[in-house]
C-alpha positions as CSV (number, residue, x, y, z in Angstrom):
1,X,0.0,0.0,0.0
2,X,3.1,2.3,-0.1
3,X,2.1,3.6,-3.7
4,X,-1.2,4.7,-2.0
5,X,0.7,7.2,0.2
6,X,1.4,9.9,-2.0
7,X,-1.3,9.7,-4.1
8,X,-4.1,9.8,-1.5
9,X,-3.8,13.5,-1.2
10,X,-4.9,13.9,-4.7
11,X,-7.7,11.3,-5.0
12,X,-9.1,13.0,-1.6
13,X,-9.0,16.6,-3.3
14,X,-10.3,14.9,-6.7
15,X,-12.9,13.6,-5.0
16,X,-14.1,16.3,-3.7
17,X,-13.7,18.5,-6.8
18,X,-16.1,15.7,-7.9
19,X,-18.6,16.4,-5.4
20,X,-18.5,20.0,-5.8
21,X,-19.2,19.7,-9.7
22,X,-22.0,17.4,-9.0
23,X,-24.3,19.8,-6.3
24,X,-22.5,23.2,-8.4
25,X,-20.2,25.8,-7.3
26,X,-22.4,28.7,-7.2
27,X,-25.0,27.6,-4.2
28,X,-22.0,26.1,-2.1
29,X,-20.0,29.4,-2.9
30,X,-23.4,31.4,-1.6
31,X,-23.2,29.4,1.3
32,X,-20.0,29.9,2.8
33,X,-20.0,34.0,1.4
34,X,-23.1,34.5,3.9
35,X,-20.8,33.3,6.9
36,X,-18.6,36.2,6.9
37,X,-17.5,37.0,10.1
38,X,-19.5,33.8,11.7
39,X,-16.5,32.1,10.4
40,X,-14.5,33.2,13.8
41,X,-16.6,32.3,16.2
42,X,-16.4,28.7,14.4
43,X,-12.6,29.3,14.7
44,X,-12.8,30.0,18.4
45,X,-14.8,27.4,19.2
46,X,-12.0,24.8,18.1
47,X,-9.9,26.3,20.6
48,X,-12.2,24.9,23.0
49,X,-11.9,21.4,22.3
50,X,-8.4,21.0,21.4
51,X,-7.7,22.2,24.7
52,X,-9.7,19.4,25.7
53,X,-8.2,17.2,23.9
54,X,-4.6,18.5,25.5
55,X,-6.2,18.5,29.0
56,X,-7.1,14.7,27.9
57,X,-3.5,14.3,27.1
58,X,-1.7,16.0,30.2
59,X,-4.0,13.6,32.5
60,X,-2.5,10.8,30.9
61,X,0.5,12.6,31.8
62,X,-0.3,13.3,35.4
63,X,-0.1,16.8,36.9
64,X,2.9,14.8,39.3
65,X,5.4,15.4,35.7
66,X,5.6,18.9,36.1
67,X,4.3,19.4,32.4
68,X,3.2,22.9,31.6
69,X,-0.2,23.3,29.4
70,X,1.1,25.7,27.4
71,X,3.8,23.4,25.6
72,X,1.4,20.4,25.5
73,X,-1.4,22.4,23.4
74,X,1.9,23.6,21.2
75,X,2.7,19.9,20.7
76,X,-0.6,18.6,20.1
77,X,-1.3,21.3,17.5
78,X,1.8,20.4,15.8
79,X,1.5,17.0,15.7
80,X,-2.2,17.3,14.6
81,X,-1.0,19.3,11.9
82,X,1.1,17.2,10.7
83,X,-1.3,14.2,11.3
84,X,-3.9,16.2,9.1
85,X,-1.2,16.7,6.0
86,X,0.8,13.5,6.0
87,X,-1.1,10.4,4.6
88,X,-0.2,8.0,7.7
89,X,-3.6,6.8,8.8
90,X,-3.4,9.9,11.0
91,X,-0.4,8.8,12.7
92,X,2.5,10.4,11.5
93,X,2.3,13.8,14.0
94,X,2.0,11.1,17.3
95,X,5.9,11.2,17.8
96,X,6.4,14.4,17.1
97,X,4.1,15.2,20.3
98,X,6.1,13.8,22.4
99,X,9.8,14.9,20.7
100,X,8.6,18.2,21.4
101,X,8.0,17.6,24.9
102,X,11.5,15.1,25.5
103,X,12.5,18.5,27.6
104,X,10.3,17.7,30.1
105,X,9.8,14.3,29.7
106,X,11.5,11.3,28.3
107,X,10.7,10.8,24.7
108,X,10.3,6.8,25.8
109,X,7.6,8.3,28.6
110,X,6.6,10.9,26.3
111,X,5.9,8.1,23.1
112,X,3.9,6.4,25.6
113,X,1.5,8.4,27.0
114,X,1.2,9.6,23.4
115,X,0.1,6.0,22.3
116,X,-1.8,5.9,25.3
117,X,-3.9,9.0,24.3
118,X,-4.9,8.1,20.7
119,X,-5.9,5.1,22.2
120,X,-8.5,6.7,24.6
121,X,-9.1,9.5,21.8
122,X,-9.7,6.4,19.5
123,X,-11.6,4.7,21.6
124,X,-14.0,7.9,22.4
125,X,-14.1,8.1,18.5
126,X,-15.6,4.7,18.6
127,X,-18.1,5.1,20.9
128,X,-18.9,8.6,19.3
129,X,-19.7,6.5,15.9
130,X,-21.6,4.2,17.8
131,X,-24.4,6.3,19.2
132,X,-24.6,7.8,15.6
133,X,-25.4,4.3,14.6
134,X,-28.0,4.1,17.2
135,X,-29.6,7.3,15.9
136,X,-29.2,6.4,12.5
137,X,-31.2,3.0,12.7
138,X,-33.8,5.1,14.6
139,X,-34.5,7.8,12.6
140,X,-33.1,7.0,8.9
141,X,-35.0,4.6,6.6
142,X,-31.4,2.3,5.7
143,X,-31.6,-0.9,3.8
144,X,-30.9,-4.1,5.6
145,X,-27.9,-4.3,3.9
146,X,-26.1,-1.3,4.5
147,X,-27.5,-2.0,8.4
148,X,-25.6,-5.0,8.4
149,X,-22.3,-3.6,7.2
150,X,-22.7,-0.3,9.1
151,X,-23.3,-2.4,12.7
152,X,-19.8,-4.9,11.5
153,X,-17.7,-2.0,10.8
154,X,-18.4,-0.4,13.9
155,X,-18.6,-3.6,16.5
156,X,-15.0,-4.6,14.7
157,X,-13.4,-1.1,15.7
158,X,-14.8,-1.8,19.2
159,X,-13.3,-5.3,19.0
160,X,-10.2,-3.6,17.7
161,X,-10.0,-1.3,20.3
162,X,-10.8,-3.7,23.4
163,X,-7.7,-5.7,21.8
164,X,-5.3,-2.8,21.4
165,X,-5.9,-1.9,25.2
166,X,-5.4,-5.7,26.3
167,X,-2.5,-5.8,23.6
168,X,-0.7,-2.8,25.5
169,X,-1.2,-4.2,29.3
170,X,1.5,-7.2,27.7
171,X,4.2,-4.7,27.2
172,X,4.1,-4.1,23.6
173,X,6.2,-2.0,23.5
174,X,9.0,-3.7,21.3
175,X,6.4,-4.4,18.8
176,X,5.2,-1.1,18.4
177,X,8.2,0.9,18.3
178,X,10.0,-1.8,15.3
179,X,6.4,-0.6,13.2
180,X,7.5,3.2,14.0
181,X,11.3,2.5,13.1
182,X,9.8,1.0,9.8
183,X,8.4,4.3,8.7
184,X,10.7,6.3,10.2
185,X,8.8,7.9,12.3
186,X,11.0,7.1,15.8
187,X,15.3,6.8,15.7
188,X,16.8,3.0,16.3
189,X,18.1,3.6,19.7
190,X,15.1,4.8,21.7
191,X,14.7,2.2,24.4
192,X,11.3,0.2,25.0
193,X,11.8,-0.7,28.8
194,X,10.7,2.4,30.3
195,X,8.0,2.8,27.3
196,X,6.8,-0.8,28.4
197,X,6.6,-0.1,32.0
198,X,4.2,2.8,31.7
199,X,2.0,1.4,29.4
200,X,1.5,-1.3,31.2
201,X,1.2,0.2,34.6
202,X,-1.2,2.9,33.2
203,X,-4.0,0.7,32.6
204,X,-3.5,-1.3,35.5
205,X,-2.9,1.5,38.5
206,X,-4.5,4.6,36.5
207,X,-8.1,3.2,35.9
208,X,-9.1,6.9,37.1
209,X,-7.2,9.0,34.8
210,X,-8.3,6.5,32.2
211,X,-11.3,7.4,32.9
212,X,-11.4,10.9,33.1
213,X,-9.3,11.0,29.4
214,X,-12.1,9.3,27.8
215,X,-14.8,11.8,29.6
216,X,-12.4,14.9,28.1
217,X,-12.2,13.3,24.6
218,X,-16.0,13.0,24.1
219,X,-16.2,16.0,25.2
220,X,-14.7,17.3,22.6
221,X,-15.8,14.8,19.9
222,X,-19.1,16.8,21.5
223,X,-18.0,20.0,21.2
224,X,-16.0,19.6,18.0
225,X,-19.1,17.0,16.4
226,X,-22.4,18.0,17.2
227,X,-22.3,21.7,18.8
228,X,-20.1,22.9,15.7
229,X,-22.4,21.5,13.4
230,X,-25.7,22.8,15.3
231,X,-23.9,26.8,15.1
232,X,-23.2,26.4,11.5
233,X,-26.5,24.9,10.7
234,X,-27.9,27.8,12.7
235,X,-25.9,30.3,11.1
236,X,-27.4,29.6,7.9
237,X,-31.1,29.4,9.2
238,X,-31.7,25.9,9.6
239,X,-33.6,24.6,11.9
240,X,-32.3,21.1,13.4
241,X,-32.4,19.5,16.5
242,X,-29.8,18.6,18.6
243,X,-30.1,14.6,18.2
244,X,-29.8,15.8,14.2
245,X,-26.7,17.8,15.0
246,X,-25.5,14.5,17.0
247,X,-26.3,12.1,14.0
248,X,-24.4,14.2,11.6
249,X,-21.6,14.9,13.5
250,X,-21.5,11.0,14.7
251,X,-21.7,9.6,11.3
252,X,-19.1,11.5,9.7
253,X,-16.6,10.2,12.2
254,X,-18.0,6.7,11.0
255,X,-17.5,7.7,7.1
256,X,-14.0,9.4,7.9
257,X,-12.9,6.3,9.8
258,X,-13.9,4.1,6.7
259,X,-11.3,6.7,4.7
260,X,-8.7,6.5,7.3
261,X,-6.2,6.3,4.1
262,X,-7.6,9.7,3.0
263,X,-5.3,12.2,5.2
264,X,-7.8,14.0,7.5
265,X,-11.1,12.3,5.4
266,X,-10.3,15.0,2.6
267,X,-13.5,13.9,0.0
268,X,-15.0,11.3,2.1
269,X,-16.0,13.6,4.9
270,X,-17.1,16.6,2.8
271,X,-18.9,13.9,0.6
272,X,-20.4,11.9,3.2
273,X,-21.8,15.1,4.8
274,X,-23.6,15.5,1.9
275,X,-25.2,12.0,1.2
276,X,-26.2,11.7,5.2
277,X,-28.2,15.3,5.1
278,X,-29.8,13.7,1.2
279,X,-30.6,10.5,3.5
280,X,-32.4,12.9,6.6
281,X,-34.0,14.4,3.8
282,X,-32.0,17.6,4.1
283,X,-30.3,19.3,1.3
284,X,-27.1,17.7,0.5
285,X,-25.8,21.1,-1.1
286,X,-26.0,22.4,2.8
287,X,-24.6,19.6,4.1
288,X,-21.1,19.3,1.6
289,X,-21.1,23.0,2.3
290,X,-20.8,22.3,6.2
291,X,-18.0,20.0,5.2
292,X,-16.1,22.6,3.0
293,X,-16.8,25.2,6.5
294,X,-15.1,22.4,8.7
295,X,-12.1,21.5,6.3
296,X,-11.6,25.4,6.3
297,X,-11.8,25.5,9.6
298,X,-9.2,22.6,9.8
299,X,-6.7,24.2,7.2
300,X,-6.4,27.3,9.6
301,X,-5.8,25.1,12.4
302,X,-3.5,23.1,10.6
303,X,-1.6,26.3,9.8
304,X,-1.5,27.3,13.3
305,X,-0.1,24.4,13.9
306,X,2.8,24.2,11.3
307,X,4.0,27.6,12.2
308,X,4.7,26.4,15.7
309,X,6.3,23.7,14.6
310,X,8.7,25.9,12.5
311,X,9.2,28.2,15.6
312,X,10.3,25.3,17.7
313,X,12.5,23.9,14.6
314,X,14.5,27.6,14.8
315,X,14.4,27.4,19.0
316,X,16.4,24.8,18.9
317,X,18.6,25.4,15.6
318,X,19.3,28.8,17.8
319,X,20.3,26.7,20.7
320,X,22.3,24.6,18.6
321,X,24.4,27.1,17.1
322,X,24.8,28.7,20.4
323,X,26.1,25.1,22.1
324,X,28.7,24.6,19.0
325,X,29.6,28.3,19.1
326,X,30.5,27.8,23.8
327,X,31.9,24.1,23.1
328,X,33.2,23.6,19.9
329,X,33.9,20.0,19.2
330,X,37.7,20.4,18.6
């Protein structure tokens, strides 16, 4: 599946292109000019769940490490930007968290709790998709068929998940870090021993903060899902409900999980939008325009996110040149 890498980039974007021509430019241009200044508030309100998703991340942690907020929200916006542009199943920004944060914790530490975390945030994902199921077989008229596949998909992920949790109390840790070495996304020589120990001791004496993780990434799977796409809806004039706004936002996680392959969902969650308002018998111009409002959204976030990385990139080429400059190595 290597080939698949850099060409999944293009085949999102051409998919999309694809679902623009089909519902036309015009009314999905109309759409997203009446926004105007709504688009901030949209903006701000991402703040709010990424910082739950850090506050998720720093509880895996523990307060005990001394970590400051501040640099953990830097990391995670880095590493999500980089997960959003890198065609890696959305994996490739996870070890760049915790490199970013090796100052105040060891990158073995730091690697864990980041595998740790997309676990939970996985697993909140999960359970996300699964109440849009429930919703969806109430309230949407879905052929048996696509009932039968929809309910497999989503009890396998939970299987999956279950697995992965059982899979990391077994220090897994060798394992794990010889599939990062592969695609280069970790150097040879980081050590596993430490990285094992904490895995395995999280989910065994840290049922609470496991606990409280999940709680803080639904949260924002809330926040980010289903209130975003109430205030856009509402911005526009359309009246939904909040268990609409829930289905929506719950079955798009479904759709973009299915795309995984597709960095950040690019097509499949624009796309998708659209066919699940056609199927609530909503118009599916509004709802690949909501899409197109969230992948906006994203792109700013994503940029956000790049520019820190770039600041911390010349930090530490600063403090290079200033080590080599006091103790030159001849």
């Amino acid at each position: 599946m290597k080939w698949l890498r850099p060409v999944s980039p293009a085949l999102g974007a051409l998919v999309l292109a694809l679902f623009i021509f089909k519902v036309g430019l015009h009314p999905i241009w109309m759409n997203l000019k009446s926004l105007k200044w709504k688009f901030v508030p949209i903006l701000v309100l991402c703040l709010s769940y990424e910082s739950l998703n850090t506050g998720a991340w720093l509880t895996v942690i523990g307060v005990e490490r001394r970590v400051k907020f501040l640099k953990l929200f830097k990391a995670w916006l880095a590493g999500e930007a980089i997960n959003a542009t890198i065609p890696l199943m959305s994996l490739g920004g996870e070890p760049l968290k915790a490199a970013l944060i090796r100052d105040e914790l060891p990158f073995s530490r730091g690697m864990a709790s980041v595998v740790i975390d997309r676990t939970i945030s996985s697993l909140a994902g999960i359970l996300f998709a699964m109440s849009g199921v429930a919703l969806g077989f109430r309230y949407l008229v879905l052929p048996l068929r696509l009932k039968v596949a929809i309910l497999t998909i989503t009890v396998t992920g939970a299987i999956f998940m279950l697995f992965l949790i059982f899979a990391q109390l077994h220090a897994p840790g060798s394992s794990v870090m010889r599939a990062l070495r592969k695609v280069k996304l970790v150097r040879r020589d980081v050590k596993t021993l430490a990285f094992d120990e904490y895995l395995s001791s999280f989910y065994r004496d840290y049922k609470s903060r496991f606990l409280l993780a999940l709680i803080m990434h639904l949260s924002a799977r809330m926040i980010g899902g289903i209130l975003e796409t109430w205030i856009i809806l509402r911005f526009w004039d359309i009246n939904v409900g909040f268990t609409s706004a829930w289905l929506i936002a719950s079955l798009t996680v479904l759709i973009v999980t299915l795309f995984a392959f597709l960095p950040s969902g690019l097509g499949a969650s624009e796309g998708g939008q659209a066919y699940i308002f056609k199927a609530m018998g909503l118009d599916p111009t509004v709802g690949l325009s909501m899409g197109i409002v969230k992948r906006l959204r994203k792109i700013a976030w994503v940029m956000i996110g790049l520019i820190i990385l770039a600041g911390s990139k010349s930090r530490e080429e600063h403090l290079g040149g200033e080590l080599t400059a006091k103790f030159p190595s001849n």
